[in-house]
Biopython code that builds the backbone (N, CA, C, O; Angstrom):
import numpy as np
from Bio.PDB.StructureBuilder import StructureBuilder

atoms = [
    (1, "UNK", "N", (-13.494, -9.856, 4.958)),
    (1, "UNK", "CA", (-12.538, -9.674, 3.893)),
    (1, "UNK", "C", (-12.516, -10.933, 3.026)),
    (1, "UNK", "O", (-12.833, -12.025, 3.498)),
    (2, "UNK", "N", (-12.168, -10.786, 1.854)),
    (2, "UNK", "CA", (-12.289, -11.780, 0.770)),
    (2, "UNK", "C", (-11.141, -12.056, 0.051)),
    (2, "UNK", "O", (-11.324, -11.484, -1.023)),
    (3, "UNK", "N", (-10.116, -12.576, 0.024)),
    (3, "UNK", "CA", (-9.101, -13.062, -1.217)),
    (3, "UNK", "C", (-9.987, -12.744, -2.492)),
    (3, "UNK", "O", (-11.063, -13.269, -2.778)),
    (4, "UNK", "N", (-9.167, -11.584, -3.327)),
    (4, "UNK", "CA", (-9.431, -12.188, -4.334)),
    (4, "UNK", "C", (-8.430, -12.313, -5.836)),
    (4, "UNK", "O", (-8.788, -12.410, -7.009)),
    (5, "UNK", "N", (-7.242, -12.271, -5.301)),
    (5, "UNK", "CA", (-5.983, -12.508, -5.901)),
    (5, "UNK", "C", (-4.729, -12.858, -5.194)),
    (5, "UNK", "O", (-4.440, -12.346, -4.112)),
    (6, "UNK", "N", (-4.003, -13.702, -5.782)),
    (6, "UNK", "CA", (-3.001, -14.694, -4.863)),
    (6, "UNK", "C", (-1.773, -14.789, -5.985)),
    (6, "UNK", "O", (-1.721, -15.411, -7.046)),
    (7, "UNK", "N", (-0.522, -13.669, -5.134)),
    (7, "UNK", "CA", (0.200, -13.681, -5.667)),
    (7, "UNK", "C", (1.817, -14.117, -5.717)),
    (7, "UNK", "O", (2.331, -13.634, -4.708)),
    (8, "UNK", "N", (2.785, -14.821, -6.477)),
    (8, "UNK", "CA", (3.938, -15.042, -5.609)),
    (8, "UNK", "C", (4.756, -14.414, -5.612)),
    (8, "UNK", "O", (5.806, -14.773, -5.078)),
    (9, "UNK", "N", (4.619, -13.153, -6.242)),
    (9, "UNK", "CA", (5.720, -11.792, -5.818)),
    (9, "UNK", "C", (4.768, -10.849, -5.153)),
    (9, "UNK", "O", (3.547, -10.879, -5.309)),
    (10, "UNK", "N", (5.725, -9.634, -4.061)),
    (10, "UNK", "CA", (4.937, -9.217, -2.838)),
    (10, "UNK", "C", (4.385, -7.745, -3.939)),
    (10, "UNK", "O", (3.420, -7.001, -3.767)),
    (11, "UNK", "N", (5.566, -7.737, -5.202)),
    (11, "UNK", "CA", (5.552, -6.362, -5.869)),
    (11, "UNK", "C", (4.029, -6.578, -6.842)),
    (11, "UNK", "O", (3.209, -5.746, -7.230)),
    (12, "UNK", "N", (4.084, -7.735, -6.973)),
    (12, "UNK", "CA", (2.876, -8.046, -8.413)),
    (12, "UNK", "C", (1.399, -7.770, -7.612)),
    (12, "UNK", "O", (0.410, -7.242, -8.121)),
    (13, "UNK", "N", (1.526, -8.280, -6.201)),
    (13, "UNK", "CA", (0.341, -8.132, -5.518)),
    (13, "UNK", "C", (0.108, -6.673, -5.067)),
    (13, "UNK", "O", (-0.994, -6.125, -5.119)),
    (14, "UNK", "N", (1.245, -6.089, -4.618)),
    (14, "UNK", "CA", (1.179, -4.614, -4.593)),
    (14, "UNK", "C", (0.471, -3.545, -5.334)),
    (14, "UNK", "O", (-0.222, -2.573, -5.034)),
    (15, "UNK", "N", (1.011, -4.220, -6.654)),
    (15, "UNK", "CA", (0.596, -3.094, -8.168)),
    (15, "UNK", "C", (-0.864, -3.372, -8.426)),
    (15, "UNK", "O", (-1.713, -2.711, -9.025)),
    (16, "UNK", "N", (-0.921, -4.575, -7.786)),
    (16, "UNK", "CA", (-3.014, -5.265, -7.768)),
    (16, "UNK", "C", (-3.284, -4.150, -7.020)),
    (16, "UNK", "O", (-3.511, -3.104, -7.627)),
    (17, "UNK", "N", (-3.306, -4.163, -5.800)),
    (17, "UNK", "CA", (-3.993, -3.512, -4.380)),
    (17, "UNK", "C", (-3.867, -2.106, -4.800)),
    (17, "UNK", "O", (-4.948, -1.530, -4.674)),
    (18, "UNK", "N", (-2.789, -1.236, -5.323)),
    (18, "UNK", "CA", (-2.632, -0.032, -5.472)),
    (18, "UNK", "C", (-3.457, 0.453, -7.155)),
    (18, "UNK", "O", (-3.673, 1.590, -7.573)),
    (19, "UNK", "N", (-3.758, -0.851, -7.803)),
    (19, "UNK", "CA", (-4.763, -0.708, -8.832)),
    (19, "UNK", "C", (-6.316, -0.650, -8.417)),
    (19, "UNK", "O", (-7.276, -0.177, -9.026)),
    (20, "UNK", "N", (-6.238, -1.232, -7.289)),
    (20, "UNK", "CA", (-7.989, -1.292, -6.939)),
    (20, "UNK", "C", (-8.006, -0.071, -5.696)),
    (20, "UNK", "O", (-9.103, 0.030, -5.147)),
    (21, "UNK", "N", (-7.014, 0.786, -5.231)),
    (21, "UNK", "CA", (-7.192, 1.666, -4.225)),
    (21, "UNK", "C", (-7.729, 3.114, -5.006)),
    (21, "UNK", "O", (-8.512, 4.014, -4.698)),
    (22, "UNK", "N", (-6.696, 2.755, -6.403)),
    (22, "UNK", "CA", (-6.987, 3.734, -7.529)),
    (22, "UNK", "C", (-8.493, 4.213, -7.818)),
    (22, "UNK", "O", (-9.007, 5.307, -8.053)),
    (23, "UNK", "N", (-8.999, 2.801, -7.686)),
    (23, "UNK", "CA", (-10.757, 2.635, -8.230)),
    (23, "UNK", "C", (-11.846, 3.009, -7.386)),
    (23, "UNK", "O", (-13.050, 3.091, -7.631)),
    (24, "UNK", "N", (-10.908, 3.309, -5.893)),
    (24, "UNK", "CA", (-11.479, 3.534, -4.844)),
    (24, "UNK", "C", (-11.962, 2.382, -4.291)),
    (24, "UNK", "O", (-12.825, 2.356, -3.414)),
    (25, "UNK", "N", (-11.565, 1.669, -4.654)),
    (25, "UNK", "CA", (-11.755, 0.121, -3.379)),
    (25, "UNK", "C", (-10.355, -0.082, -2.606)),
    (25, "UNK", "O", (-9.210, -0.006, -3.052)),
    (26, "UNK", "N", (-10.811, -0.366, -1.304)),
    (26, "UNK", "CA", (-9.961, -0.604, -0.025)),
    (26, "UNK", "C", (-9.167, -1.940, -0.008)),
    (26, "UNK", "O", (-9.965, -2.843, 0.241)),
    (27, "UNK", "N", (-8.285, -2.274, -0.125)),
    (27, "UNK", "CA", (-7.418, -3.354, -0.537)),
    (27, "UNK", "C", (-6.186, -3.461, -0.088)),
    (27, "UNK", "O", (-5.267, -2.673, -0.311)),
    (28, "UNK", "N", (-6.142, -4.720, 0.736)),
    (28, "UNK", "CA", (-4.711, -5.041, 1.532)),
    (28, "UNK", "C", (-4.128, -6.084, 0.705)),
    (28, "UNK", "O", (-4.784, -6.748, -0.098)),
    (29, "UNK", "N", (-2.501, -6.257, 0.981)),
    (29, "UNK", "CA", (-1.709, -7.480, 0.914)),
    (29, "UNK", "C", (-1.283, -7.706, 1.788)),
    (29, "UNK", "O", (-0.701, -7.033, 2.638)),
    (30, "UNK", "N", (-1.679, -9.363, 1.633)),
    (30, "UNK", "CA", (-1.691, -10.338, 3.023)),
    (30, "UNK", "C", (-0.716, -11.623, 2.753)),
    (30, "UNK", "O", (-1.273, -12.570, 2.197)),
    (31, "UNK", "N", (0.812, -11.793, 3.111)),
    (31, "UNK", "CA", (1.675, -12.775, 3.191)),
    (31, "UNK", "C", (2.225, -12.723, 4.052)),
    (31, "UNK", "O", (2.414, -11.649, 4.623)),
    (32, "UNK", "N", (2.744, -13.972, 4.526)),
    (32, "UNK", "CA", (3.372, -14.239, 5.790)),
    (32, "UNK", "C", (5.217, -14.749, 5.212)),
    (32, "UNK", "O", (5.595, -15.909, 5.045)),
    (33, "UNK", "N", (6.008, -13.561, 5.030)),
    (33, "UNK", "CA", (7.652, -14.067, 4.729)),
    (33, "UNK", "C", (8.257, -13.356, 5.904)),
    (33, "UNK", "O", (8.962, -12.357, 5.768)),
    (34, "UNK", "N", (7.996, -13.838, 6.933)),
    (34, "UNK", "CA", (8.666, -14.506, 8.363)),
    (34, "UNK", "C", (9.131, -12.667, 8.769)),
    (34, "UNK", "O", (10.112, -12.533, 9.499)),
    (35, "UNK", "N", (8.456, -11.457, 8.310)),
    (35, "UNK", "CA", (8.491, -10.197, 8.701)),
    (35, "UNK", "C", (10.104, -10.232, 7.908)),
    (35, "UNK", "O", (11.117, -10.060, 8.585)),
    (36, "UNK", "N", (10.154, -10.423, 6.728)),
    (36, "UNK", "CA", (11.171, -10.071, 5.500)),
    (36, "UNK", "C", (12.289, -11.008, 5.541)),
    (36, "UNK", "O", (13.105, -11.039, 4.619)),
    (37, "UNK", "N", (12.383, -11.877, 6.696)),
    (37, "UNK", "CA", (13.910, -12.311, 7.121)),
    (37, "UNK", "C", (13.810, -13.675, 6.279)),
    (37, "UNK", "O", (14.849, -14.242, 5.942)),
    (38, "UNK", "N", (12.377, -14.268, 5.894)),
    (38, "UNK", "CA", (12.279, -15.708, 5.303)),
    (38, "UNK", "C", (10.882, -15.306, 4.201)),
    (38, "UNK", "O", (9.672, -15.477, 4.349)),
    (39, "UNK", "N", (11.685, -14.712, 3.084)),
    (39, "UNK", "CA", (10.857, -14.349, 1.717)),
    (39, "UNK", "C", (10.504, -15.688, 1.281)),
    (39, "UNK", "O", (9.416, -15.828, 0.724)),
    (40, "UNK", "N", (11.300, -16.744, 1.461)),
    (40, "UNK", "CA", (11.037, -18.232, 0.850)),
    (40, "UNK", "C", (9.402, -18.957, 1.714)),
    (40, "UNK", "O", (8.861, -20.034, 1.462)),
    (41, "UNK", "N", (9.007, -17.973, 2.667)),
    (41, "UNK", "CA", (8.175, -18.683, 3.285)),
    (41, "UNK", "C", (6.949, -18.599, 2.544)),
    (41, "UNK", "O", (6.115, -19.485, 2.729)),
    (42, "UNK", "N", (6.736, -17.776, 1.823)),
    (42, "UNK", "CA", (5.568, -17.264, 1.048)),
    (42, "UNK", "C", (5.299, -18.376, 0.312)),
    (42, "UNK", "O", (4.155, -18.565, -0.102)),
    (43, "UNK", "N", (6.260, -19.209, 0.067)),
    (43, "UNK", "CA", (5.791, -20.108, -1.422)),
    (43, "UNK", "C", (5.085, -21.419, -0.480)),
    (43, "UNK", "O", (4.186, -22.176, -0.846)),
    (44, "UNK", "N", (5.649, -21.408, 0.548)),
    (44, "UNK", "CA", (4.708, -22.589, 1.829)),
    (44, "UNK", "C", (3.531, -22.058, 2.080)),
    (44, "UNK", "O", (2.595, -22.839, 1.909)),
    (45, "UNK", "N", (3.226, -20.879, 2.464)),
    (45, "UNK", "CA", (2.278, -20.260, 3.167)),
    (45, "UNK", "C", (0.917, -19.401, 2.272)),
    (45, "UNK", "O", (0.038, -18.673, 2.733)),
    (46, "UNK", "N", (1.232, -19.917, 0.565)),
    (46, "UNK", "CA", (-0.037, -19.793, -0.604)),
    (46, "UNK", "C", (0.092, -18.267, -1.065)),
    (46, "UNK", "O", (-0.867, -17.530, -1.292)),
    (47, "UNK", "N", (1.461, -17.915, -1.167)),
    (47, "UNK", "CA", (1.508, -16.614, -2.028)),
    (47, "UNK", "C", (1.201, -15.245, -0.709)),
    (47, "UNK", "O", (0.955, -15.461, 0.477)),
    (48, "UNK", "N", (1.322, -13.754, -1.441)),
    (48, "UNK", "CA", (0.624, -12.896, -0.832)),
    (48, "UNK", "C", (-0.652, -12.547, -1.814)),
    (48, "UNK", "O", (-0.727, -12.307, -3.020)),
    (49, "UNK", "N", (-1.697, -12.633, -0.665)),
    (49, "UNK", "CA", (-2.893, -12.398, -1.160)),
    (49, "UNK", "C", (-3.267, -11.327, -1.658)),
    (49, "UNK", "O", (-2.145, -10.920, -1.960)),
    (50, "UNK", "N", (-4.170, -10.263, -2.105)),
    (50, "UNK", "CA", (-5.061, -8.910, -2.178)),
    (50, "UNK", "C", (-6.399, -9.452, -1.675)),
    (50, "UNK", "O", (-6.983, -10.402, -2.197)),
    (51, "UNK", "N", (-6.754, -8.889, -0.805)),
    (51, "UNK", "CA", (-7.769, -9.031, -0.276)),
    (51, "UNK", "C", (-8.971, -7.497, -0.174)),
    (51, "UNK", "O", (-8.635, -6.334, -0.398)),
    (52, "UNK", "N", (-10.227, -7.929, 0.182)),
    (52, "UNK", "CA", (-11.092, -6.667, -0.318)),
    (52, "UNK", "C", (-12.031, -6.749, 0.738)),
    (52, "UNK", "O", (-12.113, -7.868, 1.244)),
    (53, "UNK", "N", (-12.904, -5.696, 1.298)),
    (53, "UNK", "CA", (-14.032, -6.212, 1.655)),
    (53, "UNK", "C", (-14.625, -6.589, 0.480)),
    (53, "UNK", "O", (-14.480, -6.376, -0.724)),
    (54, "UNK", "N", (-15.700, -7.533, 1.580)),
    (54, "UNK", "CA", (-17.163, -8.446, 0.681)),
    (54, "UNK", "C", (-18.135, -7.621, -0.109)),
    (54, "UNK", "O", (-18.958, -8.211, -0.808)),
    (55, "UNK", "N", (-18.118, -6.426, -0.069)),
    (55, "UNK", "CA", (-19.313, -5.682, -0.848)),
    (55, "UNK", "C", (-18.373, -4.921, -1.952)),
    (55, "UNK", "O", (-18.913, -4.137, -2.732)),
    (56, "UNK", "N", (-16.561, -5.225, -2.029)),
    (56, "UNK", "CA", (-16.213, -4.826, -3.327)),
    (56, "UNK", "C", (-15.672, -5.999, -3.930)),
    (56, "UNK", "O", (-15.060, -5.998, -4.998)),
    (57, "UNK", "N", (-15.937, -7.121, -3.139)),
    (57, "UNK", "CA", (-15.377, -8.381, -4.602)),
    (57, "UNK", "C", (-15.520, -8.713, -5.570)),
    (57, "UNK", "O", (-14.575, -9.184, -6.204)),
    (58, "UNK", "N", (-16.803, -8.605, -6.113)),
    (58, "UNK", "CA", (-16.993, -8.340, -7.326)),
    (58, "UNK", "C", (-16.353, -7.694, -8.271)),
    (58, "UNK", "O", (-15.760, -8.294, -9.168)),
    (59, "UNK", "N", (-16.407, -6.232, -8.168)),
    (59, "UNK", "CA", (-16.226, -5.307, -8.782)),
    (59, "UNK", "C", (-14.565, -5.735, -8.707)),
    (59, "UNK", "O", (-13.888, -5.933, -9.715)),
    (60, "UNK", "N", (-14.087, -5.828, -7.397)),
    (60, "UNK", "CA", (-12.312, -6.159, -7.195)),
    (60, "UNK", "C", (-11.801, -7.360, -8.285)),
    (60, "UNK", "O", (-10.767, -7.507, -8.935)),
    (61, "UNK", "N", (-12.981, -8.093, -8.159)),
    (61, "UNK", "CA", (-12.496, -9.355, -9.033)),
    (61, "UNK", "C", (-12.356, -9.071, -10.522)),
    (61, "UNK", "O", (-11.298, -9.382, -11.069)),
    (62, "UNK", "N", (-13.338, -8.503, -11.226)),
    (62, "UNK", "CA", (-13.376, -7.987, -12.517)),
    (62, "UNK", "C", (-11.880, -7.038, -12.672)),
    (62, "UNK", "O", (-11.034, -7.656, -13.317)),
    (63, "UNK", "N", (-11.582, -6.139, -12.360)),
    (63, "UNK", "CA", (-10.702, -5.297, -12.655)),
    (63, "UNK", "C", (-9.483, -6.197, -12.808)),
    (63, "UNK", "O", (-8.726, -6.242, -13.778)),
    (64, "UNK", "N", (-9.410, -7.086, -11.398)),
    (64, "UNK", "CA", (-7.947, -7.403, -11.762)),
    (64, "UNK", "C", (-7.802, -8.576, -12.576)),
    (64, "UNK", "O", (-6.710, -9.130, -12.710)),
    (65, "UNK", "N", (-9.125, -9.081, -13.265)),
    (65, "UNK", "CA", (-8.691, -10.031, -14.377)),
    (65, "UNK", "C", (-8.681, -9.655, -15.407)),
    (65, "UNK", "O", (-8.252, -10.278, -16.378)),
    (66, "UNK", "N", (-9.289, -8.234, -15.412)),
    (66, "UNK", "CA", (-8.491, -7.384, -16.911)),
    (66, "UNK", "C", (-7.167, -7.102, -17.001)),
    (66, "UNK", "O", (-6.621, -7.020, -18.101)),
    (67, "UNK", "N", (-6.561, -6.938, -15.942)),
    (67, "UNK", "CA", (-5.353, -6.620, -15.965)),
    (67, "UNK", "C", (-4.085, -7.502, -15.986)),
    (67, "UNK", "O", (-2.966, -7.290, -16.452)),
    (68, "UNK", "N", (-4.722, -8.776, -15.200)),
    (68, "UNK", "CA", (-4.132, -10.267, -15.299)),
    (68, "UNK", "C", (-4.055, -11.263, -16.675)),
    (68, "UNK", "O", (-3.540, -12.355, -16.914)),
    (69, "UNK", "N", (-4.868, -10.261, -17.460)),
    (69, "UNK", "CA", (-4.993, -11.050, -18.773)),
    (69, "UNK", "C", (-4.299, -10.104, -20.097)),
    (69, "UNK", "O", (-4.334, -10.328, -21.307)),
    (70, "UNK", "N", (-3.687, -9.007, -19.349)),
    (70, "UNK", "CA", (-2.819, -8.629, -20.236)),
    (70, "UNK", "C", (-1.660, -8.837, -20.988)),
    (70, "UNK", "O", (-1.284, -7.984, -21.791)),
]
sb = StructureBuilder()
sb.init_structure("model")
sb.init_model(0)
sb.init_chain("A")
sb.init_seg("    ")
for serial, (resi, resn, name, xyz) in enumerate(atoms, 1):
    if name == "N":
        sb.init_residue(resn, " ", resi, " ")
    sb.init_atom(name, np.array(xyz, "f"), 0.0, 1.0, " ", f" {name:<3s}", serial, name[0])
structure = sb.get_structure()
């Protein structure tokens, strides 16, 4: 699996992952806010990620910097 967007709201990374599931690429969000009870932990622990497999990063990466540059 590959990071290839790092986000500091869990909703912004969401609307990523559910944009690239759209495209038919497989895509998780990955943050650690202490299982909801410590949301503040995310900003220690480098955002929640979107992550992809390695044979759609590419393609994962392109999409969501069209959309990041809106």
């Amino acid at each position: 699996m590959r990071t290839i967007a790092t986000y500091l709201s869990e909703a912004n990374a969401n609307i990523a992952s559910g944009l690239l599931k759209a495209e038919g690429i497989s895509a998780d969000v990955v943050g650690d806010d202490g299982g909801g009870m410590r949301p503040s932990l995310v900003f220690f622990t480098g955002g929640y990620k979107v992550v992809v497999d390695e044979k759609d990063a590419e393609r994962a990466t392109e999409l969501i910097k069209a959309i990041d540059n809106k």
